[in-house]
LOTISE-11804 format. One record per residue (C-alpha): y, z, x; residue in one letter; residue number from 0. Coordinates in steps of 0.02 Angstrom, whole numbers, plus 32768, in hexadecimal, padded with zeros to 4 digits. Last residue first. Layout:
BEGIN
node v Y&w Z&u X&aa A&i NUM;
...
This chain:
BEGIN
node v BE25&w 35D4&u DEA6&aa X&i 283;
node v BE5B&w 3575&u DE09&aa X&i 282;
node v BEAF&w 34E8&u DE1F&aa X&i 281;
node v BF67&w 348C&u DDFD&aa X&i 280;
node v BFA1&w 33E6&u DDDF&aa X&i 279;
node v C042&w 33BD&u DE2C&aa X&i 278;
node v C0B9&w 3353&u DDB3&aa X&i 277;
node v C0D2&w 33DE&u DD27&aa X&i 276;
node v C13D&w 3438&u DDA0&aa X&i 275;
node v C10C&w 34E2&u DDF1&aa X&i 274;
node v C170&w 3594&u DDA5&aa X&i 273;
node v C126&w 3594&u DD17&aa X&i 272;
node v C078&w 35A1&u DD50&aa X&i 271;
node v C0AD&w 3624&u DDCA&aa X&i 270;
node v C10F&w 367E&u DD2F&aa X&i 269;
node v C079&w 3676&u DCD9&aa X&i 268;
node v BFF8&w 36BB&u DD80&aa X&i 267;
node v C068&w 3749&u DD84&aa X&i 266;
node v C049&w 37B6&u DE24&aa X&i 265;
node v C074&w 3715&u DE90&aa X&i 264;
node v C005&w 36AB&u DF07&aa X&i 263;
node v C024&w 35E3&u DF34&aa X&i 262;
node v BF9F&w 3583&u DF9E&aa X&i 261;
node v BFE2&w 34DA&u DFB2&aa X&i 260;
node v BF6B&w 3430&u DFBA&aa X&i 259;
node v BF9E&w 339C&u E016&aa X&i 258;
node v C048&w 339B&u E05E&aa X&i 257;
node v C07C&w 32F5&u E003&aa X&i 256;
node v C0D6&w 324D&u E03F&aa X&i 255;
node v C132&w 326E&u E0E8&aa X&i 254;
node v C108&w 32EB&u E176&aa X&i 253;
node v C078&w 3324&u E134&aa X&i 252;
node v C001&w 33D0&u E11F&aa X&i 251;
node v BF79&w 33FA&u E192&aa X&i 250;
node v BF3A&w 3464&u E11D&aa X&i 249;
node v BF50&w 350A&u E0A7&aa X&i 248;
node v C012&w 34EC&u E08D&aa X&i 247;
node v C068&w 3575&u E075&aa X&i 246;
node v C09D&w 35DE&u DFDF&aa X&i 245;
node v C0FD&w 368C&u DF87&aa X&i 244;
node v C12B&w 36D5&u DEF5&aa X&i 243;
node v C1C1&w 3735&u DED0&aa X&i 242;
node v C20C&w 36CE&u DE53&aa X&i 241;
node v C276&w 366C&u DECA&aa X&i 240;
node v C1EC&w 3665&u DF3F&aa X&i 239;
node v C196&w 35E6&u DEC8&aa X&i 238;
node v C232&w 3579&u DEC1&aa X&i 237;
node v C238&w 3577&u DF70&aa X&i 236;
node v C182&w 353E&u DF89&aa X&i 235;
node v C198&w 34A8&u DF10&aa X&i 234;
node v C23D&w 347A&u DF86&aa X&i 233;
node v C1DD&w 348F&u E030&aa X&i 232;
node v C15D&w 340B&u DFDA&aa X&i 231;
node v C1D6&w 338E&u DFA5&aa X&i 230;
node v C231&w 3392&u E063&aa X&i 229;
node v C17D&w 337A&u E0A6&aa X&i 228;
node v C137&w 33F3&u E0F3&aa X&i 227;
node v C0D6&w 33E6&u E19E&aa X&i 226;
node v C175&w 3402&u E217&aa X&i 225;
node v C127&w 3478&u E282&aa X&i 224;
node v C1CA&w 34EC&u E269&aa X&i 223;
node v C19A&w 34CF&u E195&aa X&i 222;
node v C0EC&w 3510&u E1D3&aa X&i 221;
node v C15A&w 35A4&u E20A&aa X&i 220;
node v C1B3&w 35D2&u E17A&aa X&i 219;
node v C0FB&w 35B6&u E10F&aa X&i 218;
node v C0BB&w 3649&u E18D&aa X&i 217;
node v C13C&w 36A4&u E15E&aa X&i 216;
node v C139&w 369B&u E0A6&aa X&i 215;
node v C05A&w 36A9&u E0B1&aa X&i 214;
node v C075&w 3749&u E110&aa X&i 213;
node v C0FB&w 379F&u E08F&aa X&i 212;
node v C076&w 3756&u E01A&aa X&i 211;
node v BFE4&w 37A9&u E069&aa X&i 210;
node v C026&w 3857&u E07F&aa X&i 209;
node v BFC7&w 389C&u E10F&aa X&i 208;
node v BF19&w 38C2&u E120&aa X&i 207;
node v BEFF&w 38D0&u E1DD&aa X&i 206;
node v BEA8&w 3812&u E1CE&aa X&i 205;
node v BF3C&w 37D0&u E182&aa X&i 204;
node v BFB6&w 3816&u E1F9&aa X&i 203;
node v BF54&w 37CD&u E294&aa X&i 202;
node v BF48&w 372D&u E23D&aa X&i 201;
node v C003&w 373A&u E220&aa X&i 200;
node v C01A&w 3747&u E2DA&aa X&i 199;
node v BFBB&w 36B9&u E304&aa X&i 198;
node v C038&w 3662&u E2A1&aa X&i 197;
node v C0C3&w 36A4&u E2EE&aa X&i 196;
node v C082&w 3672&u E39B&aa X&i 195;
node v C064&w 35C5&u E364&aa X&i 194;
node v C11F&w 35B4&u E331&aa X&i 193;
node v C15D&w 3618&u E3F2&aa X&i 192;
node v C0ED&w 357D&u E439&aa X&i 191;
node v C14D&w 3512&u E3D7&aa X&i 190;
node v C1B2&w 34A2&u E458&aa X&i 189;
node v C111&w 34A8&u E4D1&aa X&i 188;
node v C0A0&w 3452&u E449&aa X&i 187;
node v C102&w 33CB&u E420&aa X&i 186;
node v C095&w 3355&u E44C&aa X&i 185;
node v C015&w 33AC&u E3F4&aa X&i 184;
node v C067&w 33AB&u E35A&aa X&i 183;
node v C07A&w 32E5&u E356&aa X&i 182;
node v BFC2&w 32E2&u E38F&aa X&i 181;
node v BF84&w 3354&u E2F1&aa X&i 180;
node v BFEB&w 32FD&u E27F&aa X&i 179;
node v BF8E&w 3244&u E2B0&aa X&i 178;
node v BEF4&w 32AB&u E2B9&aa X&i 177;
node v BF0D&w 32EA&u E203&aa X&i 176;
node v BF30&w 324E&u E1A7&aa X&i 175;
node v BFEA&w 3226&u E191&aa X&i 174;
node v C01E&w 31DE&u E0E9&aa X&i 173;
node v C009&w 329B&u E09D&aa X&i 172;
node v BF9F&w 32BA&u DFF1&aa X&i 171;
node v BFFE&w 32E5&u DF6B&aa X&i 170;
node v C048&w 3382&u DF42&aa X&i 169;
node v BFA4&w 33E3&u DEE3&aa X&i 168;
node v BFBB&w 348A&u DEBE&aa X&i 167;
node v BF2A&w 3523&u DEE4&aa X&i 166;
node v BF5B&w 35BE&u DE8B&aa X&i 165;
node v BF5D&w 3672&u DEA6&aa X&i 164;
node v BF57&w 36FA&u DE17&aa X&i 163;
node v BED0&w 3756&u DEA5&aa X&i 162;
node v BED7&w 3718&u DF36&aa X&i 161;
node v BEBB&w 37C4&u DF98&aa X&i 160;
node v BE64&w 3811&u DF0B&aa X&i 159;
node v BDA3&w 380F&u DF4C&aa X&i 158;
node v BDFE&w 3866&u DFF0&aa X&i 157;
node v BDB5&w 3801&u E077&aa X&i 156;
node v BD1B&w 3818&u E0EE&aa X&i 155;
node v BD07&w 37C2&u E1A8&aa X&i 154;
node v BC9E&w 374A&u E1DF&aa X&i 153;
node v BCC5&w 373F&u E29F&aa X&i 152;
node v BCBF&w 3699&u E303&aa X&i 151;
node v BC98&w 36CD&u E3A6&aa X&i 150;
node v BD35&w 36B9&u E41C&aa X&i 149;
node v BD5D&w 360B&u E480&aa X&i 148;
node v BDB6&w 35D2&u E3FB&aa X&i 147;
node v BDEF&w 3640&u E379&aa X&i 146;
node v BDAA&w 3667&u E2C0&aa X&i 145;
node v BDAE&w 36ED&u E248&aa X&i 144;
node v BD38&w 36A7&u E1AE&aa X&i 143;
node v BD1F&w 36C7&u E10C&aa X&i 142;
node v BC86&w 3687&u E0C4&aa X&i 141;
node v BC3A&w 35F8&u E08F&aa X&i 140;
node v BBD3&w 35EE&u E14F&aa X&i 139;
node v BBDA&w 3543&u E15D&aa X&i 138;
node v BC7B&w 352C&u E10A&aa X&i 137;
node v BCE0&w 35A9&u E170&aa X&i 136;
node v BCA1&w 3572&u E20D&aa X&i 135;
node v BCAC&w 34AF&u E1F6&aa X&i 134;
node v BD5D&w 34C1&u E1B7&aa X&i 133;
node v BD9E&w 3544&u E251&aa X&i 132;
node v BD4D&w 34D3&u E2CB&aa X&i 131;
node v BDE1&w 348B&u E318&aa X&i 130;
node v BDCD&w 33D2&u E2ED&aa X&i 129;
node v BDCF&w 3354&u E376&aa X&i 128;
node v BD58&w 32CF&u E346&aa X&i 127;
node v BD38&w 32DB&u E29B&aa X&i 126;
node v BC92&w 3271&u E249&aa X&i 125;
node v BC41&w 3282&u E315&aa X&i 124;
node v BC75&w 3336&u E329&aa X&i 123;
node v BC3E&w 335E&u E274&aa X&i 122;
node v BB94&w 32F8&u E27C&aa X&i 121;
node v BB77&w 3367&u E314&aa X&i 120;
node v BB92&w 3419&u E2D3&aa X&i 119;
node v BB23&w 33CE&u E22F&aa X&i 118;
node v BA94&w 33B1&u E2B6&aa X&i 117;
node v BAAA&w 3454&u E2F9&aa X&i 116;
node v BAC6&w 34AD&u E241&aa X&i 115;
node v BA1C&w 3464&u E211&aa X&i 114;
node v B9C2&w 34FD&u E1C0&aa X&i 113;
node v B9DD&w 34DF&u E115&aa X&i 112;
node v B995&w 3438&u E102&aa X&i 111;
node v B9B3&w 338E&u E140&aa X&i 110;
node v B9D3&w 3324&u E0BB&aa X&i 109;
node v BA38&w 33A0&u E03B&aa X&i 108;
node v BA6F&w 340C&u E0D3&aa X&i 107;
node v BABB&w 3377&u E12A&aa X&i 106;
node v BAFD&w 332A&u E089&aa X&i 105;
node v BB5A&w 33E3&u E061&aa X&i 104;
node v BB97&w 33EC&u E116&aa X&i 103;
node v BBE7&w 336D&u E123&aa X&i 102;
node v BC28&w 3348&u E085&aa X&i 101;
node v BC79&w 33FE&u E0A1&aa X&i 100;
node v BCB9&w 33C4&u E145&aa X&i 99;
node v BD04&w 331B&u E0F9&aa X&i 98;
node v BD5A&w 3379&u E065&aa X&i 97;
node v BD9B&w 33F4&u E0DA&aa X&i 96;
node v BE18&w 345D&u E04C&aa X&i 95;
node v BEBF&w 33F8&u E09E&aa X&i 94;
node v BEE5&w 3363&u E027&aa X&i 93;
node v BE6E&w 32DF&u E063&aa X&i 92;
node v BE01&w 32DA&u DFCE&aa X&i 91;
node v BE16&w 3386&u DF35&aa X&i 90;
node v BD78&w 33D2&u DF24&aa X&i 89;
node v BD15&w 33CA&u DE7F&aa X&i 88;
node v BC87&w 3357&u DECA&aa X&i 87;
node v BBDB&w 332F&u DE80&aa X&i 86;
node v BBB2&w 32B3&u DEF3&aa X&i 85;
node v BAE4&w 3286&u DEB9&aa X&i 84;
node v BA72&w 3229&u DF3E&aa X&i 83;
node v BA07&w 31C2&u DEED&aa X&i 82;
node v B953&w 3189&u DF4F&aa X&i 81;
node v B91E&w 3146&u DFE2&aa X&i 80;
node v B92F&w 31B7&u E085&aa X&i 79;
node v B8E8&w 319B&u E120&aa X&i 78;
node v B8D0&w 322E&u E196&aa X&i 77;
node v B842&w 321F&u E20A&aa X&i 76;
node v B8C1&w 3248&u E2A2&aa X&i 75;
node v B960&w 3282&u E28C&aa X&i 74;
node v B9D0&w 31ED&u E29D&aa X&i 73;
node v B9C7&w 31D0&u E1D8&aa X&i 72;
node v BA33&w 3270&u E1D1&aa X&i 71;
node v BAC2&w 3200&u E217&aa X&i 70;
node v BAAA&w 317B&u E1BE&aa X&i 69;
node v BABF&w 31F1&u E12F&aa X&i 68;
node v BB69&w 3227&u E16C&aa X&i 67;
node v BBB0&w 3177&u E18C&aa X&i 66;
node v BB86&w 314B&u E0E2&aa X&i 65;
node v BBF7&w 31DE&u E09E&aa X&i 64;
node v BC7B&w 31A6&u E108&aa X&i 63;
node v BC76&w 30E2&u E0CB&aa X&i 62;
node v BC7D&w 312A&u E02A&aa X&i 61;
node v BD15&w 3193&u E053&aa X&i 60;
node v BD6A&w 3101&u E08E&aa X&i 59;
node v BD46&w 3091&u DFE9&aa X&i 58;
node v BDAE&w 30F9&u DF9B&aa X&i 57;
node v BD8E&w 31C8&u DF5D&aa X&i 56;
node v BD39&w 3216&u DEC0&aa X&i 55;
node v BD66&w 32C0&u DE63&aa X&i 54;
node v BCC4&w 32D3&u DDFC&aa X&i 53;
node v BC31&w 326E&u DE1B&aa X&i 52;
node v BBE2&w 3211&u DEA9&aa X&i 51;
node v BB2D&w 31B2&u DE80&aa X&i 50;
node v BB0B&w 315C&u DF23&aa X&i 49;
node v BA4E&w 30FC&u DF28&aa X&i 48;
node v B9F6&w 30FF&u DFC0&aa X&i 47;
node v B982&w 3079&u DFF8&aa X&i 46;
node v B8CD&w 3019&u DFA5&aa X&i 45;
node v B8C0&w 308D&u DF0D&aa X&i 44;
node v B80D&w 30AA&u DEEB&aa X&i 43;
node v B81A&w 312A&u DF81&aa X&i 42;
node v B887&w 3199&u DEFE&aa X&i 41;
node v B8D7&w 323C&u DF54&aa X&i 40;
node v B955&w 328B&u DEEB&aa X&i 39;
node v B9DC&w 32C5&u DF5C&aa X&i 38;
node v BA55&w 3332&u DF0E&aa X&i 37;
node v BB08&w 3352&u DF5A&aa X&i 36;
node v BB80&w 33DE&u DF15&aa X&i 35;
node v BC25&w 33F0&u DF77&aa X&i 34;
node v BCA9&w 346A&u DF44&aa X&i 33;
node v BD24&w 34C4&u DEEC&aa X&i 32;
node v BD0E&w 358D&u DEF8&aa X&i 31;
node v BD61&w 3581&u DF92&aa X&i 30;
node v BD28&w 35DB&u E043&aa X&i 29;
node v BD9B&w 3626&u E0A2&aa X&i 28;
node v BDFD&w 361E&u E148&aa X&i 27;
node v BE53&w 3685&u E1C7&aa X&i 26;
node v BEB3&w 3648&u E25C&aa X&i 25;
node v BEB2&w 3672&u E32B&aa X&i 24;
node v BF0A&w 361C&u E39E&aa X&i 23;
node v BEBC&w 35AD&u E41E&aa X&i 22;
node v BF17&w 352C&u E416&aa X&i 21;
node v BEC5&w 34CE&u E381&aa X&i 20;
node v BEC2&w 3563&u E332&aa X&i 19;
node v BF8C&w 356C&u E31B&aa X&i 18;
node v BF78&w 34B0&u E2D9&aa X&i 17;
node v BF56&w 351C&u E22F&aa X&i 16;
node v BF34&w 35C6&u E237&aa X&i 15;
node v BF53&w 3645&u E1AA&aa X&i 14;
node v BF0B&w 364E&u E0F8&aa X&i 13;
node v BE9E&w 35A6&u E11B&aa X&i 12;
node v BE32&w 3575&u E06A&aa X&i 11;
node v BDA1&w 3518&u E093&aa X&i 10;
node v BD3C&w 34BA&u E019&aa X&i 9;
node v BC92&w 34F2&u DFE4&aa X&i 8;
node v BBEE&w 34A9&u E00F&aa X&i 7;
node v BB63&w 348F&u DF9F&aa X&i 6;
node v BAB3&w 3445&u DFC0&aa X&i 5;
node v BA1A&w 3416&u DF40&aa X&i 4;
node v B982&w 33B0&u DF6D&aa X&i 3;
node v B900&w 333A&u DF05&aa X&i 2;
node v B84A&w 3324&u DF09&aa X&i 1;
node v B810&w 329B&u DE94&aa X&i 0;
């Protein structure tokens, strides 16, 4: 039997969000949690079998992974019968680009390494409208400084920069990401001078300043977008009170939870202290 192995990180955005999507540039990494897929080809089997493990999703995120091999099954000669293993530590629908890294990982799993076109187009059909940033940084699992309209450029990070850090869960949000997207964009001319300080902390972040006086401001201003929930801004707080700092890594919420929260101080115990026994944390 031949069988297939892919991985593809999550995302992790520093500095960025909506801000990209006009035209403004952000910076993003690649998380150690991830996507592993496994395709075990069996032509005794009559279809494909689904085997996902680890952190699973509903019925939705079935009907997305389905989509995706459909997809490959365009390409011609390609039929695949056979198991196809999830083995997913990445948290679904909270901000990390869960559905890009499926993406990807399926597409490289079925369709080899060297299908980035075809993967470019599963994206844009699987998430109309996204900015880029999330395909980019995955793909290549590295960091990434990224504006439309400019070649993406992989850049280099100080090993330490996240060091201590932590990922916390909040929930996920009741609003997917293009209904948040739309309700930023049509406020787009009010915060203009909000994008602008985000750019701005991308341009700080790649000239090596302080990342957690970045990550406080830039959290101040995804507060002006109006992406954290009251819950969220509260967590955050508390973490600044000690000295640390946060921000959501995603597209956030306007009610329910923000998705995941990046949160960075020089004393990973007091962090851990410091966040309530209702969000789980992660390790970078």
């Amino acid at each position: 039997m031949d069988k297939h192995e892919a991985f593809a990180p999550g995302k992790i955005i520093l500095t960025g969000e909506y801000a990209v999507v006009f035209g403004f540039p952000g910076i993003a990494v690649p998380s150690s949690l991830g996507m592993k897929i496994t395709f075990t080809k069996d032509l005794a089997r009559p279809d494909l079998t689904i085997d996902w493990r680890g952190i699973r999703g509903d019925d939705k995120w079935m009907e997305y992974l389905h989509d995706i091999v459909e997809h490959c099954q365009k390409q011609p000669e390609k039929i695949f019968n056979g198991t196809l293993t999830i083995e997913n530590d990445l948290p679904l629908g909270k901000g990390m680009g869960s559905s890009t890294s499926l993406v990807v990982a399926v597409a490289r799993c079925l369709l080899g390494e060297d299908c980035k076109n075809k993967a470019t187009e599963i994206e844009d059909a699987m998430n109309p409208g996204h900015s880029g940033i999330d395909f980019a940084v995955i793909w290549n699992a590295q960091p990434v400084f990224f504006q439309h309209e400019h070649p993406l450029e992989l850049i280099t990070l100080p090993e330490d920069l996240l060091a201590g850090s932590l990922l916390i869960d909040t929930g996920a949000p009741n609003e997917t990401t293009p209904e948040l997207v739309s309700w930023v964009e049509e406020r787009r001319e009010e915060l203009k001078d909000t994008f602008k300080i985000i750019g701005n902390c991308t341009e700080e972040l790649k000239e090596g300043k302080d990342i957690k006086e970045i990550i406080r401001e830039h959290h101040q201003a995804q507060k002006a977008l109006g992406i954290v929930p009251k819950d969220v801004q509260k967590l955050i707080a508390s973490i600044e009170e000690i000295g640390g700092s946060a921000k959501i890594i995603g597209a956030g919420g306007r009610t329910g939870g923000g998705g995941m929260v990046l949160a960075l101080h020089d004393d990973r115990s007091a962090l851990q202290n410091a966040i309530p026994e209702e969000f789980p944390t992660f390790d970078l």
